[in-house]
Backbone as numpy.savetxt, mean C-alpha at the origin, in Angstrom:
# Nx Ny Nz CAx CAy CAz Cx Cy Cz
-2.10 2.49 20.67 -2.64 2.65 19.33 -2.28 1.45 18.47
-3.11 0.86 17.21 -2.90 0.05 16.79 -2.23 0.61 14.93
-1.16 -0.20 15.05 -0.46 -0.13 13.48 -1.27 -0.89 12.18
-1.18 -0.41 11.14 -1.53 -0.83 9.89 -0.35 -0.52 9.07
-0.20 -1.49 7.88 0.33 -0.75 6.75 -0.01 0.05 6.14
0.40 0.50 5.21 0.44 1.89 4.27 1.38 2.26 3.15
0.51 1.98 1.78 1.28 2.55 0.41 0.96 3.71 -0.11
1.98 4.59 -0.30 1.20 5.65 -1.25 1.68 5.53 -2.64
1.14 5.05 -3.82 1.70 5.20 -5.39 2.66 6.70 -5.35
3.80 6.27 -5.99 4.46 7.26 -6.20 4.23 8.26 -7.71
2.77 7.41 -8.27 2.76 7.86 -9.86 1.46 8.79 -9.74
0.91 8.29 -8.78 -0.51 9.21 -9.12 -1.29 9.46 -7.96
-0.62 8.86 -6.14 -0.65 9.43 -5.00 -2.30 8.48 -4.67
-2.21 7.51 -5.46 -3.04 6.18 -5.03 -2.68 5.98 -3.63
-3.73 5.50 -2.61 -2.68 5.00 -1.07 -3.75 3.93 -0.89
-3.76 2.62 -0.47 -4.13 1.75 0.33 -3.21 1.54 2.06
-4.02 1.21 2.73 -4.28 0.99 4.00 -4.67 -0.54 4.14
-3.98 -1.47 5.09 -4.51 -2.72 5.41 -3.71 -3.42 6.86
-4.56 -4.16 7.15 -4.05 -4.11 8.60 -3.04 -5.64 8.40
-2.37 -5.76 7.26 -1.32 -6.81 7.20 -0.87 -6.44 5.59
0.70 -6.88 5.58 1.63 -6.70 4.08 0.63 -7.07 3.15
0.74 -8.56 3.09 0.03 -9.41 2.47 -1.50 -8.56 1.43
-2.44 -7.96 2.19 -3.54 -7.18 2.21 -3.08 -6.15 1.15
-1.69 -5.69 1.81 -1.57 -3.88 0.91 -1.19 -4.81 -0.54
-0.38 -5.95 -0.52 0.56 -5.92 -1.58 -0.46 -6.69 -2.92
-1.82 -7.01 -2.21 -2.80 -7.48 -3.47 -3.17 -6.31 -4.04
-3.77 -5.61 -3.53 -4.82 -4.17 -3.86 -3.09 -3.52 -4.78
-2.25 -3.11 -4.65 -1.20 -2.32 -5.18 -0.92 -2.75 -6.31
-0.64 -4.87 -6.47 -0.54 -5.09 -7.39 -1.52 -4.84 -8.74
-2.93 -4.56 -7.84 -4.36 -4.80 -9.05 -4.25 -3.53 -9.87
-3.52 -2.48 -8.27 -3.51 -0.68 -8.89 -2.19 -0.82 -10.25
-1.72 -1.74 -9.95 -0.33 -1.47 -10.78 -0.30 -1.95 -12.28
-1.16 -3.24 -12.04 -2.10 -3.59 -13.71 -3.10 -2.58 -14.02
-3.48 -1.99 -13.27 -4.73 -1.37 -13.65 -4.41 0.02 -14.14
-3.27 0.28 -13.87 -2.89 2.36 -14.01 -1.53 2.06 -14.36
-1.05 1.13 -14.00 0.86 1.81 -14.59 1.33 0.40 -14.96
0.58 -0.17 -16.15 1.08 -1.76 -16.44 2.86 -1.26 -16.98
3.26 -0.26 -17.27 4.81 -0.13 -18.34 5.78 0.18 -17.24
5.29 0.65 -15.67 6.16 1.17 -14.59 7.25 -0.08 -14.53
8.24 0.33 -14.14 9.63 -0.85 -14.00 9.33 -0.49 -12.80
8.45 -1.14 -11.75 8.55 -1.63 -10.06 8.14 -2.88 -10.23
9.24 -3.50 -9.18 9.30 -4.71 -8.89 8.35 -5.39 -7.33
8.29 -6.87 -7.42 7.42 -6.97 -5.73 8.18 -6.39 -4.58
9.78 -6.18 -4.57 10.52 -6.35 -4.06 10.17 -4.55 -3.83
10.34 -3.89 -4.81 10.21 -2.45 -4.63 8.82 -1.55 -4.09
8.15 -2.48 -3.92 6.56 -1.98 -3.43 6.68 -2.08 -2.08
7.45 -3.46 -1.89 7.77 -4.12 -0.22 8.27 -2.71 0.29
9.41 -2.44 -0.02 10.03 -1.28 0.42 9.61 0.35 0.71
8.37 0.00 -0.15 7.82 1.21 -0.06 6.64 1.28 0.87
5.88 0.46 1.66 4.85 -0.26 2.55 5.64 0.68 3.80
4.59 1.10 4.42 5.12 1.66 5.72 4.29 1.46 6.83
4.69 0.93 8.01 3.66 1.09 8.78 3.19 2.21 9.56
1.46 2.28 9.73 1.16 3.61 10.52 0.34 3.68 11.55
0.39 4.06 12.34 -0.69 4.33 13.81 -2.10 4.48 12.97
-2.99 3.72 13.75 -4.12 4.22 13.15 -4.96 4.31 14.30
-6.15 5.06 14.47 -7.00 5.28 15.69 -8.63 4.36 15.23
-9.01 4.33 16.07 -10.23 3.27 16.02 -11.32 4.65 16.75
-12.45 4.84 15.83 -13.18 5.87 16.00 -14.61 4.98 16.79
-14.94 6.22 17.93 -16.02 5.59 19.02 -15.35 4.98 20.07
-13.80 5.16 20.14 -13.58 4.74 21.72 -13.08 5.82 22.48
């Protein structure tokens, strides 16, 4: 099976999916200007929260 990352917002249960850090940590930052500009999370604290997950590839 192949891994992806994975965030879930801890404020409002937002989740992006991307198949590299880099990927999750743009889209999170845009969610994080965009819905919780006053939240005290740092780059450092999003990193930490990124998880990786099995993902299945549909049609094989």
């Amino acid at each position: 099976m192949a891994t992806a990352k994975q965030f879930q917002c801890p404020f409002c249960a937002f989740q992006v999916t991307a198949t590299d850090e880099n990927e999750v940590m743009k889209h999170v930052k845009v969610h994080k200007q965009d819905h919780h500009p006053d939240a005290d999370v740092s780059d450092s604290d999003i990193h930490d929260m990124i998880k990786d997950v099995e993902i299945t590839r549909s049609g094989r």
